[in-house]
Every structure is written in structure tokens, then in C-alpha cells.
C-alpha positions as CSV (number, residue, x, y, z in Angstrom):
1,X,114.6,93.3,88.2
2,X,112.7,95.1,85.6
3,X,115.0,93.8,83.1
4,X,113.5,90.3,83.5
5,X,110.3,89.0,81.3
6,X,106.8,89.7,83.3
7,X,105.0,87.3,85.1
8,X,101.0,86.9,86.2
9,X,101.1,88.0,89.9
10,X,99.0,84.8,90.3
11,X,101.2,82.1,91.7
12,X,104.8,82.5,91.7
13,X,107.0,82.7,94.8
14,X,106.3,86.4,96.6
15,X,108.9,87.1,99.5
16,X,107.2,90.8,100.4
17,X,103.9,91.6,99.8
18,X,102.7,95.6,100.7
19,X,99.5,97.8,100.4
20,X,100.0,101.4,100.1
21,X,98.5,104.9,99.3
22,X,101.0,106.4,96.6
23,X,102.4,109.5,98.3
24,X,105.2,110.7,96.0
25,X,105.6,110.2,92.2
26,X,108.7,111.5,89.6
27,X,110.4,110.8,86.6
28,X,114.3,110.7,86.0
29,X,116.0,110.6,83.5
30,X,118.1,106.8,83.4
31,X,121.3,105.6,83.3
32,X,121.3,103.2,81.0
33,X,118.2,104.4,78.2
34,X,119.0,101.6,76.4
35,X,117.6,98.6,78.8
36,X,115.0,100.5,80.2
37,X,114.1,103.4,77.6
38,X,114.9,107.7,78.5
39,X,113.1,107.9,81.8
40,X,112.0,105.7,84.8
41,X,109.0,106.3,86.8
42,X,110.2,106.5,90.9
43,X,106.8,105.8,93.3
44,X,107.2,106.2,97.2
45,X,103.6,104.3,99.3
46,X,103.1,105.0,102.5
47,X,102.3,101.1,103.7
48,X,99.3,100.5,104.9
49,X,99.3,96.8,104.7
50,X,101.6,93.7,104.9
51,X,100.0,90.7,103.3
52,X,103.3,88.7,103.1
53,X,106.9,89.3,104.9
54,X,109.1,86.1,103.9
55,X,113.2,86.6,104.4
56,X,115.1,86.9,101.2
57,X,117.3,83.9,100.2
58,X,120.9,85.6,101.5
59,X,123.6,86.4,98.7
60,X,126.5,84.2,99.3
61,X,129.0,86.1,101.6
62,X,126.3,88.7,102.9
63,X,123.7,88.5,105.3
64,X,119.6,88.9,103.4
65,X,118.2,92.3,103.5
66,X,115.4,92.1,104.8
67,X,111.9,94.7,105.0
68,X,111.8,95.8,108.5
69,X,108.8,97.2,108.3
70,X,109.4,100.8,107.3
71,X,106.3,102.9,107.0
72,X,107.2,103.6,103.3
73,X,109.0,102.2,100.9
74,X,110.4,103.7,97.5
75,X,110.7,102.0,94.2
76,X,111.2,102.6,90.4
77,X,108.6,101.0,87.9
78,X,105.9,103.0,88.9
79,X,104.8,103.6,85.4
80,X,101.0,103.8,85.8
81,X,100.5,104.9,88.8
82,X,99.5,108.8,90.5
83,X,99.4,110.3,93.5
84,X,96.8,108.6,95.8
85,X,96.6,105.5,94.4
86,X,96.0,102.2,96.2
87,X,98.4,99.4,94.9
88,X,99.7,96.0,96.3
89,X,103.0,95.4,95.4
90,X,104.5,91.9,94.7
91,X,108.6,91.4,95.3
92,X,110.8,88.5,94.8
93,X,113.6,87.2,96.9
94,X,116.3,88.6,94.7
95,X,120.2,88.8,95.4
96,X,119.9,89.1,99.1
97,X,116.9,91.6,99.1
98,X,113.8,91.6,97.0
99,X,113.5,92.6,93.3
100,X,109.8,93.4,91.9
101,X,109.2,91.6,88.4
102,X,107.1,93.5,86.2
103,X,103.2,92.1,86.2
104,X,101.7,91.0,83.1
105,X,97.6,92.4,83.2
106,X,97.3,94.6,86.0
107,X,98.1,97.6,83.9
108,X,100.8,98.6,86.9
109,X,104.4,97.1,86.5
110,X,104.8,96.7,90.6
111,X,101.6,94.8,91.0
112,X,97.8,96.1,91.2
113,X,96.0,98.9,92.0
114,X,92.9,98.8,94.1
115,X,90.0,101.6,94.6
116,X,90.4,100.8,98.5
117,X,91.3,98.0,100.7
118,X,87.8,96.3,100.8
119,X,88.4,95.4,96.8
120,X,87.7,91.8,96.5
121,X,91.0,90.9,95.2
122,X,92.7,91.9,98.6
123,X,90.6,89.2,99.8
124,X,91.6,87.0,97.2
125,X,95.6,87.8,97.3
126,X,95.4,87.1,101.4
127,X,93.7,83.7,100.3
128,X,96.7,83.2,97.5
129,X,99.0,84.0,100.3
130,X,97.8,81.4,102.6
131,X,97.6,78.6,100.4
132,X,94.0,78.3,100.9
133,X,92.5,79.4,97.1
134,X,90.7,77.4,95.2
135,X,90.5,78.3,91.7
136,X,88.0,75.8,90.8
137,X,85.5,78.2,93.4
138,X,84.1,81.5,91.9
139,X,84.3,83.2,94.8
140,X,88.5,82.9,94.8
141,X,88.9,83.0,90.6
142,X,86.4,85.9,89.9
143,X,88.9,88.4,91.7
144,X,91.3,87.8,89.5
145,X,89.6,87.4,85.6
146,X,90.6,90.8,84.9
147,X,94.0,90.1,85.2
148,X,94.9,86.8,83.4
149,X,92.1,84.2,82.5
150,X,95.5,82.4,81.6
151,X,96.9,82.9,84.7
152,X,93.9,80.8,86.1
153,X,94.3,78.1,83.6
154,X,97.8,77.6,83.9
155,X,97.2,77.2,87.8
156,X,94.2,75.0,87.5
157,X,96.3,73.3,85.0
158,X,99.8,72.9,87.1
159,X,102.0,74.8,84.7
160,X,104.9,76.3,86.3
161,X,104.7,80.1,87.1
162,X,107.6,81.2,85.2
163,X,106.1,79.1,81.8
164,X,102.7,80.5,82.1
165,X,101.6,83.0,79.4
166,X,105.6,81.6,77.5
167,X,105.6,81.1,74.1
């Protein structure tokens, strides 16, 4: 899904939400330079947390594929990331799996890198997940300043996930 516009990880609708420790990065070279440009950046995280687990909408004719808790999962996009890194990653239901949008502000295209898990926006993203934020409270809109001040507007202000930060 890195083909489609990025989105603030704040809000939205997130099927699959995983912590991990980056355990294997590589570049290859890509099939199609052209949508993507000459090389995409593969990441494999050992997972160390699930924050969210929701079932992918099913693809008409085929049953959803859904995360059955493997202990690591592989994905392209990892453009910013290195061995040993701490990063959440945000997916989408997407044709009868999950597809990761890239993130606008968190400087990683999958979702955002932590120093370790007791980062306060792990807090703050478990909150997010539960419904239970308030972004009217410091305590649950500092976490997340440093990756969209618009992201908290267009919440506080009811815009629509996928019109936030659109011109």
C-alpha cells in the first residue's frame, strides 16, 4: 500500500498493531522503479508487543488473512530504520490482509520508532487504541506533538482521517 498518500498514524482505522526490535534490514533492487523509485528497504521485527489484532475485512471470494501471531513479521518500507530499533507498526485492513500506509511525521514510513517500550507514546497509542484519549488532556496530546500538531487539531476538530493534513 505504499503507493497510497500518507496519513498521521493518529486516528484512522488500524486492524494490526505490533512492537518490535528490528532484527534483519536489506535493500533490493524493485520491480517496478518507477512507482516506488531503484530500491526498497525490506525490515524483519521480532514482535515483542501486540497493541491491536482486529480481522481484516475478507476479499470477496476468499477467506481474510489474518496475523496469527507469528513471533516476526517481515515487511518492505523500512526506509529509516537499522538494526535494533524499536518501532510500532500501524496496518490497515487491506484486500483480505493488512497493507501498512506510509506515516506522515514519524520519520519511519511503517509507523514510529521508540527508544524502548516505556516511551510515553506506547502509553498514548494503547490509550488511542482503546478509545479512551483525550486530546483536550496534556497528558494524552503531549506524546504525540512531535508527530503532527495537525494531527491533533484535525482530531480535536472532527476532520476525517483520510482529509487531515489534504490540501
Amino acid at each position: 500500500m505504499y503507493w497510497a498518500g500518507p496519513s498521521y498514524v493518529l486516528g484512522g482505522s488500524h486492524a494490526l498493531v505490533v512492537g518490535g526490535e528490528v532484527i534483519e534490514v536489506h535493500q533490493e533492487q524493485a520491480a517496478d522503479p518507477q512507482l516506488r523509485g531503484p530500491t526498497i528497504a525490506h525490515a524483519t521485527i521480532r514482535v515483542e508487543h501486540v497493541f491491536a489484532d482486529v480481522p481484516p475485512v475478507p476479499r470477496a471470494g476468499s477467506p481474510a488473512q489474518r496475523y496469527a501471531g507469528e513471533p516476526r513479521i517481515r515487511f518492505d518500507g523500512a526506509d529509516g530504520l537499522a538494526l535494533g530499533d524499536h518501532v510500532i507498526v500501524f496496518a490497515e485492513s487491506y484486500d483480505g490482509g493488512y497493507g501498512i500506509v506510509p506515516k506522515q511525521g514519524t520519520g519511519v514510513q511503517v509507523g514510529i520508532r521508540v527508544a524502548d517500550w516505556s516511551d510515553p507514546i506506547v502509553a498514548a497509542i494503547r490509550r488511542m487504541l482503546a478509545g479512551t484519549a483525550d486530546l483536550r488532556s496534556p497528558v494524552d496530546a503531549e506524546p504525540w506533538r512531535r508527530y503532527g500538531e495537525e494531527a491533533i487539531a484535525c482530531v480535536l476538530e472532527g476532520v476525517p482521517h483520510g482529509h487531515c493534513g489534504v490540501d
